[in-house]
C-alpha positions in Angstrom: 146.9 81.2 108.5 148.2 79.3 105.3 151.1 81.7 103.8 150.9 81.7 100.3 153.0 85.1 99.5 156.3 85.6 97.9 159.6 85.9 99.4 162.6 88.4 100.3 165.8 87.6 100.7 168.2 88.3 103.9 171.5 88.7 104.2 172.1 86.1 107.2 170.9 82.3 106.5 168.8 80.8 109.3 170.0 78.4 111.3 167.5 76.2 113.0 168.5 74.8 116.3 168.7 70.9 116.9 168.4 70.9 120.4 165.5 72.0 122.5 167.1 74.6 124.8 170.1 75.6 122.3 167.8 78.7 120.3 171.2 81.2 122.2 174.0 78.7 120.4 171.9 79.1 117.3 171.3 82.9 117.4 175.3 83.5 117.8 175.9 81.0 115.2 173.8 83.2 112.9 175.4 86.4 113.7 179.2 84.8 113.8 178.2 83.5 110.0 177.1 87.2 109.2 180.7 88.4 110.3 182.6 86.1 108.7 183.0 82.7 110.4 181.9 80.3 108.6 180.6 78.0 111.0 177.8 75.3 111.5 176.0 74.3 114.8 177.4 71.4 115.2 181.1 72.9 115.4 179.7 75.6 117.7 177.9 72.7 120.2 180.7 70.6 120.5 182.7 73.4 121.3 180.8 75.1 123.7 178.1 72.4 125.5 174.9 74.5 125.5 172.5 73.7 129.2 169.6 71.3 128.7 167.7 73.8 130.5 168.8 76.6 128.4 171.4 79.6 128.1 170.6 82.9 130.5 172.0 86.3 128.9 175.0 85.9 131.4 175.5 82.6 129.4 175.0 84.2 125.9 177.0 87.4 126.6 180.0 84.9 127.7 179.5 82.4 124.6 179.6 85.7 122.5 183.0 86.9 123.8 184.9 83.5 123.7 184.1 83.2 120.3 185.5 86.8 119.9 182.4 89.2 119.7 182.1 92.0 122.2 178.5 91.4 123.3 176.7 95.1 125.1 173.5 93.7 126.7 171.0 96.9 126.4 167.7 97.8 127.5 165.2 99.4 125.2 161.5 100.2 124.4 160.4 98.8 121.2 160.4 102.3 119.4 164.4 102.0 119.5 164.5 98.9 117.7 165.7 100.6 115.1 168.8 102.1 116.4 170.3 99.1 117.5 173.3 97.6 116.0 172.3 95.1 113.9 172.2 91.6 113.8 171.4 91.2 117.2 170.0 89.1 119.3 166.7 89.7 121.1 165.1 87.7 124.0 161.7 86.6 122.8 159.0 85.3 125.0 160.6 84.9 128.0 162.3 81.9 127.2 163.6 82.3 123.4 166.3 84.3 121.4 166.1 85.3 117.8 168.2 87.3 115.2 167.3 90.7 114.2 168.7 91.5 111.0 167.5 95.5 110.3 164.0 97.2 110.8 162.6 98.8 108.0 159.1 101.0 108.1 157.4 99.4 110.7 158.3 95.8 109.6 161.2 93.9 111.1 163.0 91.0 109.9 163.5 87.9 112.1 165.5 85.3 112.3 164.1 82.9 114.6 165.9 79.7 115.2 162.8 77.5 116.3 161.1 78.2 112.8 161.5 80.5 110.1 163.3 84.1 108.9 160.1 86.3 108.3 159.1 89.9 108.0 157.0 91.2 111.4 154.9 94.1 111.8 156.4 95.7 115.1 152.6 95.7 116.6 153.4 91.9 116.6 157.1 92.0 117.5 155.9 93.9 120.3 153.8 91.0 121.6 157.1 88.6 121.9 160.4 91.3 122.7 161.1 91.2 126.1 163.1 94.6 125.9 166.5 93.4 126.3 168.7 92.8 123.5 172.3 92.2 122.8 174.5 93.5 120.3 177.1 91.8 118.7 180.2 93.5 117.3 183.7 91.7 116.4 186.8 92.2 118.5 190.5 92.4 117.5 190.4 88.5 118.4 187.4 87.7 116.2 188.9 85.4 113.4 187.0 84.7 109.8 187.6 81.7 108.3 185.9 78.4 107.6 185.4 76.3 110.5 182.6 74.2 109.7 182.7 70.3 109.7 180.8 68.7 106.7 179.9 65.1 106.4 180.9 63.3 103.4 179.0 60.7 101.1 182.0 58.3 101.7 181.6 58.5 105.2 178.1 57.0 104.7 178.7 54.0 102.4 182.0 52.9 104.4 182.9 48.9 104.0 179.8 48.4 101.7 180.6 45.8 99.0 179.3 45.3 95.8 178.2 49.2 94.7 181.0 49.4 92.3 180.0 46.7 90.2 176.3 47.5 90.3 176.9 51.4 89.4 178.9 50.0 86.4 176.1 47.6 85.2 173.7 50.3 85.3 176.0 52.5 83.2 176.8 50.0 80.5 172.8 49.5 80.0 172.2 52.8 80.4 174.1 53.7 77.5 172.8 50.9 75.9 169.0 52.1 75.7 170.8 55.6 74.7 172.1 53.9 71.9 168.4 53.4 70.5 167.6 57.2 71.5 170.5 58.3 69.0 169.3 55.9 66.3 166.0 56.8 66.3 165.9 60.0 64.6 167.9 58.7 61.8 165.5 56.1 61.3 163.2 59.0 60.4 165.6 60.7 57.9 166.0 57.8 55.7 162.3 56.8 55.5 160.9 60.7 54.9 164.5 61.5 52.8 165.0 58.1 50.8 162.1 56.1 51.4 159.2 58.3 50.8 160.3 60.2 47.4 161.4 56.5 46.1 158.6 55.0 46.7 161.1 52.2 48.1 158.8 49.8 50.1 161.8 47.3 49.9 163.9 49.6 51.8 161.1 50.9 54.2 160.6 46.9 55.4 164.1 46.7 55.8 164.6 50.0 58.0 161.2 49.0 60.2 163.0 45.3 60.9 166.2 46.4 61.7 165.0 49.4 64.3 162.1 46.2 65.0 165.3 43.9 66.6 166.6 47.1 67.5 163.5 48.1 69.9 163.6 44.5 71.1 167.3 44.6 72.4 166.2 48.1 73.7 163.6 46.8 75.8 165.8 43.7 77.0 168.2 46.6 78.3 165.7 48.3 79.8 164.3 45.7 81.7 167.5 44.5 82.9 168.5 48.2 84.2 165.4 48.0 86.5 166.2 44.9 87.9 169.6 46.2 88.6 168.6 49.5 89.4 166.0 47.8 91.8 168.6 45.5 93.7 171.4 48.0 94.2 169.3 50.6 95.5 167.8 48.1 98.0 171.3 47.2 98.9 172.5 50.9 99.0 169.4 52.1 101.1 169.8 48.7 103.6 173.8 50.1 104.2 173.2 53.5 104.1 170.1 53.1 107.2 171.6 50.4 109.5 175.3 52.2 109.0 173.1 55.2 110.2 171.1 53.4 112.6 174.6 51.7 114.3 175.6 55.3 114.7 172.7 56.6 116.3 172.0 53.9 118.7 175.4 54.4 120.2 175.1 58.1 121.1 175.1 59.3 124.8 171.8 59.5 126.5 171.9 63.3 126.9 172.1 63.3 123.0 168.6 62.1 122.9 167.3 63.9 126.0 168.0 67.2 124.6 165.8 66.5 120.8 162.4 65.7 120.3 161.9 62.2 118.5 160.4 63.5 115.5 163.1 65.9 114.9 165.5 62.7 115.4 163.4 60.5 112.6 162.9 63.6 110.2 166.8 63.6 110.3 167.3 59.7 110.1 164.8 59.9 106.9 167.3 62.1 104.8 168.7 58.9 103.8 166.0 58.5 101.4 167.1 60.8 98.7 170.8 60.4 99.7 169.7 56.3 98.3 168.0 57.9 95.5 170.7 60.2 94.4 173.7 57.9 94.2 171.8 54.5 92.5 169.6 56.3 90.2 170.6 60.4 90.1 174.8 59.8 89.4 174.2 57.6 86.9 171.7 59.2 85.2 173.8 62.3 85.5 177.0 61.1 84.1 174.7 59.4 81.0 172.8 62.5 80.8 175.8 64.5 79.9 177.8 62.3 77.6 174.1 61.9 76.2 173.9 65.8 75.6 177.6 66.2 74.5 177.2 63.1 71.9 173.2 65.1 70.7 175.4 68.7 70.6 177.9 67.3 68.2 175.3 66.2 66.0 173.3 69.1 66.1 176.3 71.0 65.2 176.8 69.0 62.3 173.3 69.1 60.9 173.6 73.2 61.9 175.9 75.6 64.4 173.0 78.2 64.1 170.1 76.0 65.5 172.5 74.4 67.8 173.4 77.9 68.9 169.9 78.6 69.9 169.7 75.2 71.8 173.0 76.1 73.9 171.3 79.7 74.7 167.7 78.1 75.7 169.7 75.8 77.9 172.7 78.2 79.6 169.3 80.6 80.2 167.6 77.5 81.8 170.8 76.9 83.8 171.0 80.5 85.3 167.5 80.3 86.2 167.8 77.6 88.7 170.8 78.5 90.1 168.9 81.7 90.9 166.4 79.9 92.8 168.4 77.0 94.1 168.8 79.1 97.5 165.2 79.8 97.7 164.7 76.1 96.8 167.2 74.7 99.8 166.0 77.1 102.4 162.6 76.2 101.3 163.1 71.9 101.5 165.0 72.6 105.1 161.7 74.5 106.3 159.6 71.6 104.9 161.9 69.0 106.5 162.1 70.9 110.2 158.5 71.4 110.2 157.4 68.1 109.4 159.1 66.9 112.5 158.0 69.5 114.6 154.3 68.3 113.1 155.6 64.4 113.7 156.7 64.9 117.2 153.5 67.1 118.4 151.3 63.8 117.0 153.6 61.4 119.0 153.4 63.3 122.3 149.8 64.1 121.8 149.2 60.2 121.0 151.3 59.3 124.2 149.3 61.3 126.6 145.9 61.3 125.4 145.1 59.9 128.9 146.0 63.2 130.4 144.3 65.2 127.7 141.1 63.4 128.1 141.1 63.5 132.0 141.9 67.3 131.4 139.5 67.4 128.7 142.1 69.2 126.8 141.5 67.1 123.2 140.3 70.5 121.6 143.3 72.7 122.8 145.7 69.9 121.9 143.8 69.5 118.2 144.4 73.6 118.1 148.1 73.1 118.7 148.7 70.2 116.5 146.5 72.1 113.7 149.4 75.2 114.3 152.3 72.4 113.6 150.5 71.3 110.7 149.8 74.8 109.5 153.4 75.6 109.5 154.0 72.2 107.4 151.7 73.4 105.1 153.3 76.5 104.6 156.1 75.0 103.9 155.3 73.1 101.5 153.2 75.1 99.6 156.8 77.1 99.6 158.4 74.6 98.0 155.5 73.6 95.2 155.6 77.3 94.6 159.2 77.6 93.8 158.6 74.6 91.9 155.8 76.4 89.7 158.2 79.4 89.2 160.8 77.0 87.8 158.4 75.1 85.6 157.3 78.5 84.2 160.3 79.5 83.8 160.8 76.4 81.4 158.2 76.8 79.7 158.8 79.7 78.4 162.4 79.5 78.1 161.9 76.2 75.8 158.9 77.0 74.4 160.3 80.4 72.3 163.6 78.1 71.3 161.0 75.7 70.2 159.5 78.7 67.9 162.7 79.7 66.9 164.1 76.9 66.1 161.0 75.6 63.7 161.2 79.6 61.9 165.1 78.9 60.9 164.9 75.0 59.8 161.8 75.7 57.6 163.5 79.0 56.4 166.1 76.7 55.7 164.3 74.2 53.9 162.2 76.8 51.8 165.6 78.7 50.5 167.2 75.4 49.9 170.6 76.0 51.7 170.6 72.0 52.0 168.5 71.4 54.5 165.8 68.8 53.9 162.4 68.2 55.0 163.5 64.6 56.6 166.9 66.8 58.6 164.4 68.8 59.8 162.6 65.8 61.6 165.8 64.5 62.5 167.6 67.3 64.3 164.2 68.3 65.4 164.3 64.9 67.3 168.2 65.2 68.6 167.4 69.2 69.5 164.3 67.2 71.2 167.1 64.5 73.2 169.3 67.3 73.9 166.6 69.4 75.9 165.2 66.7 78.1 169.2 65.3 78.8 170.7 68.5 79.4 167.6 70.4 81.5 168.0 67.0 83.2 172.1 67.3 84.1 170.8 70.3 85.3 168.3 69.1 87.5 170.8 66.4 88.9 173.5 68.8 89.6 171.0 71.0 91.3 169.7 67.5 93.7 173.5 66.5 94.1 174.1 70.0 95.1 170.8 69.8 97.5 172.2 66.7 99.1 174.6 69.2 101.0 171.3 69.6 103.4 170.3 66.6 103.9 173.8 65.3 104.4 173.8 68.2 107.3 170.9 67.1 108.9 172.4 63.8 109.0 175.6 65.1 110.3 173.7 66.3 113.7 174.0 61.5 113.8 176.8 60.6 112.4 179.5 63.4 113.6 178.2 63.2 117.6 180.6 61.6 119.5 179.7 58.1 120.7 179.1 57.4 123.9 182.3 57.0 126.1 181.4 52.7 126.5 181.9 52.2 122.8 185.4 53.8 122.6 189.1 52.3 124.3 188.8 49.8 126.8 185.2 49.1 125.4 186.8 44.9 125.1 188.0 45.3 128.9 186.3 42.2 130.9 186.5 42.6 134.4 184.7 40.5 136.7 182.6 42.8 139.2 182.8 41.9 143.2 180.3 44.8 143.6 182.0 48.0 145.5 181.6 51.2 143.8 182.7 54.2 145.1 182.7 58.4 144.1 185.7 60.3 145.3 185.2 64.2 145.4 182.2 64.6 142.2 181.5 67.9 140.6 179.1 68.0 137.9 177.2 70.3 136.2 174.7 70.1 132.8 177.1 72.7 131.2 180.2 75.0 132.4 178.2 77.9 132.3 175.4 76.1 134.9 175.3 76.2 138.2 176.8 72.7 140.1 174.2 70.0 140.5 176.7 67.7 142.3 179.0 69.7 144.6 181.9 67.6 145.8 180.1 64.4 146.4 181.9 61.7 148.3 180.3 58.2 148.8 181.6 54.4 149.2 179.2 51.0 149.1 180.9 48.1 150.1 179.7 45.0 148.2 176.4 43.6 149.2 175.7 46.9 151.6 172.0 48.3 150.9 172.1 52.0 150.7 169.1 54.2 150.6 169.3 58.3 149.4 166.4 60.2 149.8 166.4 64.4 149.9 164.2 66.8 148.4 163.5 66.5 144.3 165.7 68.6 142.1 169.0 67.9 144.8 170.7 65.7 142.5 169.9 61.8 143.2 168.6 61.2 139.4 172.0 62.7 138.2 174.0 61.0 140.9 172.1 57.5 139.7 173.3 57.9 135.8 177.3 58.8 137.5 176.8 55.5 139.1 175.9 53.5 135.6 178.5 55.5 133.7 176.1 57.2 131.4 177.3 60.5 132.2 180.5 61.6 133.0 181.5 64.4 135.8 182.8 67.4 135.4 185.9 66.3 137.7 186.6 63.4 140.1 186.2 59.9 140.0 183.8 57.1 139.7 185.3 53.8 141.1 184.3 50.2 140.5 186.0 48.1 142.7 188.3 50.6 143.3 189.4 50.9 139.8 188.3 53.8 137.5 185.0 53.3 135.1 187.6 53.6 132.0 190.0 51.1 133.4 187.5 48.4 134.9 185.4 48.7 131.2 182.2 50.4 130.3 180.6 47.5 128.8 182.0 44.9 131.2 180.2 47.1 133.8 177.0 47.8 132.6 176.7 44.0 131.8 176.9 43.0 135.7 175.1 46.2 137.0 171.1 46.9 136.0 169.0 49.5 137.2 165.3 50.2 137.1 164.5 54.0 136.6 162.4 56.6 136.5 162.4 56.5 132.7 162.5 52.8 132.2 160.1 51.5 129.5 158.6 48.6 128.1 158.6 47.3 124.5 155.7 45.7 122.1 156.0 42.5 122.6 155.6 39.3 125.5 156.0 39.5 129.2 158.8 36.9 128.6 160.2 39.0 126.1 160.6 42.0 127.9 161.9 40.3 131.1 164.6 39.0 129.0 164.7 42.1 126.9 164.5 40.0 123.8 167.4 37.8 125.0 168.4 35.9 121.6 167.7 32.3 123.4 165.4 33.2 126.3 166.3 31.2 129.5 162.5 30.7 130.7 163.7 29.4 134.2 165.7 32.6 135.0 162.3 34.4 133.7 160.4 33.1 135.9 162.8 33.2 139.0 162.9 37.1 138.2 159.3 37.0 138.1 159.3 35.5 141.2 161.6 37.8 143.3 160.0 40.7 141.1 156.7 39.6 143.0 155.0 39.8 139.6 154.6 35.7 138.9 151.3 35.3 140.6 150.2 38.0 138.4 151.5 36.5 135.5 149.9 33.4 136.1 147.1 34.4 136.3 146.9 36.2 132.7 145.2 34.3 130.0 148.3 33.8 128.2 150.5 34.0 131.4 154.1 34.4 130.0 153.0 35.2 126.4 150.7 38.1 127.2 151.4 40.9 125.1 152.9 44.0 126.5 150.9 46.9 124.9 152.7 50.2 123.8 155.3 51.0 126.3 153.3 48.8 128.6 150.0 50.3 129.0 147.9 46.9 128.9 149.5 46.9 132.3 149.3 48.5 135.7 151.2 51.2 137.2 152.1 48.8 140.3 152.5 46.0 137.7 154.8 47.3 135.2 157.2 48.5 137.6 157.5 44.9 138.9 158.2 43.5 135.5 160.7 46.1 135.1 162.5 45.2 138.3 162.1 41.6 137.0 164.2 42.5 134.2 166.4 44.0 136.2 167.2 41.0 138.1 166.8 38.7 135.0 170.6 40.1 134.3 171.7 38.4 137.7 173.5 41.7 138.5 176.0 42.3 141.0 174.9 45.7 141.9 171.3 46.9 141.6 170.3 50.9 141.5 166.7 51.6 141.7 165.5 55.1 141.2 161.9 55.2 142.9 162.1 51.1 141.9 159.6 50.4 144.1 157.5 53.5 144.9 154.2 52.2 142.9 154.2 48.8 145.2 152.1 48.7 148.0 153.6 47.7 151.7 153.1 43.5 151.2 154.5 44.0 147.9 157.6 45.8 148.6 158.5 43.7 151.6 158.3 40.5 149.2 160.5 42.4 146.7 162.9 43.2 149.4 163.3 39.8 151.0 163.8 38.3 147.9 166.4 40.5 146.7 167.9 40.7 150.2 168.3 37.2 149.6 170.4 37.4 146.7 173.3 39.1 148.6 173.8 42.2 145.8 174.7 45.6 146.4 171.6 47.7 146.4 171.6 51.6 146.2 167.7 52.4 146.7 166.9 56.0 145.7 163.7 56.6 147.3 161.0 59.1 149.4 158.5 56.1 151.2 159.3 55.7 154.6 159.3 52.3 154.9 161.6 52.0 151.8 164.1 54.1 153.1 164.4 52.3 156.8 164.6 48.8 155.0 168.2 50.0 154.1 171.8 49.3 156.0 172.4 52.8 155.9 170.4 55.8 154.5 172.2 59.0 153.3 170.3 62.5 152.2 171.3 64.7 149.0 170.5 68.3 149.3 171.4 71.3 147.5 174.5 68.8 145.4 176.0 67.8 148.7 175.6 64.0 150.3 175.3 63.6 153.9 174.8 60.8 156.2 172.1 60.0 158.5 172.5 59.1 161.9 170.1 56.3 162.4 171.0 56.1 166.3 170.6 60.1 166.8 167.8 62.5 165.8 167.7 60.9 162.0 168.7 64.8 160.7 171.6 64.8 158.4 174.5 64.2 159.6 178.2 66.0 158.4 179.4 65.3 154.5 180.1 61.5 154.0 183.3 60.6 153.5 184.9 57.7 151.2 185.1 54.2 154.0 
């Protein structure tokens, strides 16, 4: 239902979570914020490294009392809500936490960190409260304070040349066509003052030439501001989004794994009015108040009274929108969170429409899309409704100056205390300038001020670490002979989850084949990114060539190693293309060799357009069997020295997979083969199982049944 009510304000500000399994982080966040600490998500996840598969009250209540609130976990039918010591957090539908802040009647307010603070009956809380909650009260330890890390403008624009002297050209021009605004009104004066009673046509031609040029150099300003205007904020929106865009493409891969992608473009798309604010809005600001300031004087000098009632109309105008500016900002964040929420439903909808229409699920995907969209809606019809309020509250706050100001300066005029009929035109005109420039400084100072959120969504990109490959030794070259070895790994996805590796221990000797199979969910997809360096264990080592990943060099590793995975994709473009994953000068005969080994060339060849075909989205103008060979072909097109395939080969068919493996087997590489098939598995030197986090070896002479732990060779 579209939610067109008013509003009530809370005493704790929401905070939405980033992540998908991080609603607990959030919910403490809120409450630590309601005690005192000021601190933002961000702070709180890099200091405490929420699960990807979620936080269990064990989890929460352990969060809670390293950050120095005693957490009591209590049990409770719904008709206690009330007594509980509030804010606290309740578990929601099994597999959420949100903020209570106070019940009142039989409504309760909710913070709820995957959408919006809102007033519930308790019939309906009832249909989401689990009946545990946790209360949150501070300890001795709990320390208030600002902790929060803020992003800052400079940050954004660093090393870009060339703004300085653009801002200043649009300044100079923009006080320029101001120039003309102040003239105007005298213009005016001396033809209704002078002019008119006179009879002076003379005089009149005289005053309509010389504004005439006046208007022409105006207009020559003007134009030139646009160009300049036009240029710089191309230039300023080009820095700001590839700056941005460096940043994000060099995060850690569990930074993306844990956010949806529309959440991640919503986020990359607050550029936009950062661009907007700093080529046209701090311009316009600065010209808008010396503009005012220059109009104020004058109007002081034609009158202090009516300039008085000008300073009052705008200071009331002022106080109105601060007033509303919190509304407005928690309004724009819901618009902004839910549009991504909307943009990320479409794309996942759009990506497996297959499955819906083999389900026949189209209707109850259209359902759940139409309940993103719905909460879009809302939102905005939240923001165009605070909007109305304000441009009401204009209106009438300008309107009865307006009336005010026409009873005194005609009062004036009629008891003649020197005030003429072509002054009243002119400050009428000024009083006019001053309005418009002033409400406008307003309106900038509000946006400026508004940046704040979108420079915090942004912050989620630009303060995240960068992945570990981009950081020291990122230069080191090291030539790879292909061992790689781990030595005693314990990992987990966070320290309060249980261990997915469990003091793993294995060595591959250059050129050996090694094949780990076990049961899904032991460990081999986690153990695969340890291998490439993508993530990085909780203790012990990952050798390369008996050096460790930080001293043999990220980069230099990941450009003699490739991989074909689960996850691996394909990109719009040619077969050739994506076997050379848009190599800048494509080398078509190692293409086609990789083809070749890949077992893929026939099939090629026999495309219309053979090498040239285009790859649909993310490959699906392809077969399953198909695009997991040109994958593996682009793999191989790096020449690698060590080659890790995670279910590489589990869409080929027998003939196919023995071709693949001769020709690779050929090639003399070390190959570590995660795998389930049989015959994929006994192709291999030596096969090892991972169960339960551990690594064993298998016994190929024996029974085949695991063996004891593997040691390091």
């Amino acid at each position: 239902m579209l939610d067109i009510g008013f509003f009530s304000r809370s005493k704790i500000r929401l905070v939405r979570q980033t992540e998908v399994a991080e609603c607990g982080l959030a919910s403490l966040t809120m409450v630590a914020n309601f005690h005192g600490l000021d601190v933002d998500l961000g702070t709180m996840r890099r200091r405490f490294a929420p699960s990807l598969r979620g936080a269990a009250l064990r989890s929460l209540i352990g969060l809670a009392d390293r950050i120095g609130l005693t957490p009591r976990a209590v049990k409770l039918p719904l008709t206690e809500l009330a007594n509980l010591h509030v804010p606290a957090v309740l578990h929601w539908d099994m597999n959420h936490y949100v903020v209570l802040e106070r019940v009142k009647g039989d409504k309760a307010l909710i913070h709820n960190p995957d959408g919006r603070s809102i007033w519930l009956p308790l019939a309906e809380v009832s249909n989401h409260f689990t009946g545990v909650a946790l209360e949150l009260r501070p300890s001795n330890n709990f320390e208030t304070g600002k902790q929060r890390e803020r992003l800052r403008l400079s940050q954004l624009w660093h090393r870009m040349t060339g703004m300085k002297r653009a801002l200043v050209q649009i300044l100079v021009l923009s006080l320029v066509l101001q120039a003309f605004v102040l003239a105007s009104p005298y213009y005016m004066q001396i033809a209704v003052d002078n002019a008119l009673p006179a009879l002076d046509h003379d005089l009149l031609t005289v005053l309509a030439i010389g504004f005439g040029l006046f208007t022409l150099i105006n207009a020559g300003a003007s134009l030139l501001r646009s160009f300049v205007l036009m240029v710089a904020g191309t230039s300023l929106g080009f820095g700001l989004a590839s700056n941005v865009a460096r940043r994000l493409f060099r995060l850690p891969i569990d930074w993306f794994e844990k956010r949806h992608t529309g959440d991640i473009l919503s986020r990359f798309q607050s550029i936009t009015p950062i661009q907007n604010m700093l080529t046209q809005g701090a311009v316009a600001a600065l010209v808008d108040g010396v503009m005012a300031l220059l109009t104020l004087a004058l109007m002081f000098w034609y009158s202090p009274m009516l300039a008085l009632v000008a300073v009052v109309a705008f200071l009331l105008y002022g106080a109105s929108r601060l007033i509303s500016f919190s509304f407005e900002r928690e309004a724009q964040e819901a618009a902004i969170v839910t549009g991504g929420k909307e943009q990320s439903t479409m794309i996942e909808t759009l990506r497996g429409m297959t499955t819906l229409r083999l389900f026949g699920r189209e209707t109850l995907r259209h359902a759940f899309w139409q309940t993103r969209l719905t909460d879009a809606v809302n939102a905005d019809v939240r923001v165009a409704r605070i909007g109305i309020w304000q441009s009401t509250a204009n209106s009438v706050i300008f309107g009865i100056e307006n009336i005010v100001t026409v009873w005194l300066a005609v009062g004036f005029v009629m008891d003649g205390a020197g005030f003429s009929v072509g002054m009243v035109f002119a400050y009428t005109a000024y009083k006019a300038q001053f309005i418009q420039k002033s409400a406008a400084l307003i309106d900038q100072a509000i946006a400026f001020k508004m940046l704040g959120l979108h420079l915090e969504r942004l912050s989620d990109i630009a303060l995240s670490p960068e992945d570990k490959s981009f950081g020291a030794g990122a230069d080191i070259e090291t030539e790879l002979k292909g061992k790689i070895e781990l030595r005693d790994i314990y990992y987990r996805y966070s320290p309060t989850d249980p261990l997915v590796l469990d003091g793993v221990n294995m060595t591959v000797e250059p050129g050996e084949h090694v094949a780990i199979t076990g049961p899904s969910g032991g460990g081999k997809s986690t153990m695969v990114k340890l291998l490439l360096g993508l993530v990085e264990p909780e203790s012990g080592q990952v050798l390369v060539d008996g050096l460790p990943m930080d001293r043999f060099g990220y980069k230099s590793f990941h450009e003699q190693v490739a991989a074909v995975l689960q996850s691996d994709s394909l990109f719009a473009g040619s077969l050739a293309e994506n076997i050379a994953l848009f190599d800048e000068s494509v080398d078509m005969e190692r293409v086609v060799a990789s083809a070749t080994a890949a077992s893929i060339h026939d099939d090629i060849k026999a495309m219309p357009m053979q090498y040239e075909t285009l790859v649909g989205d993310m490959g699906s103008t392809l077969s399953g069997g198909q695009k997991q060979r040109v994958l593996l072909a682009r793999a191989l097109y790096r020449q690698p020295k060590i080659l890790i395939m995670d279910e590489g080969t589990a869409h080929l068919d027998a003939a196919h997979e023995r071709a693949v493996n001769a020709a690779i087997g050929a090639m003399g590489i070390t190959r570590i083969i995660i795998a389930h098939r049989r015959e994929t598995i006994e192709a291999a030197e030596r096969i090892m199982v991972m169960a339960g986090g551990k690594l064993m070896a298998v016994d190929r002479q024996g029974s085949g049944l695991p063996s004891a732990p593997h040691n390091p060779a």
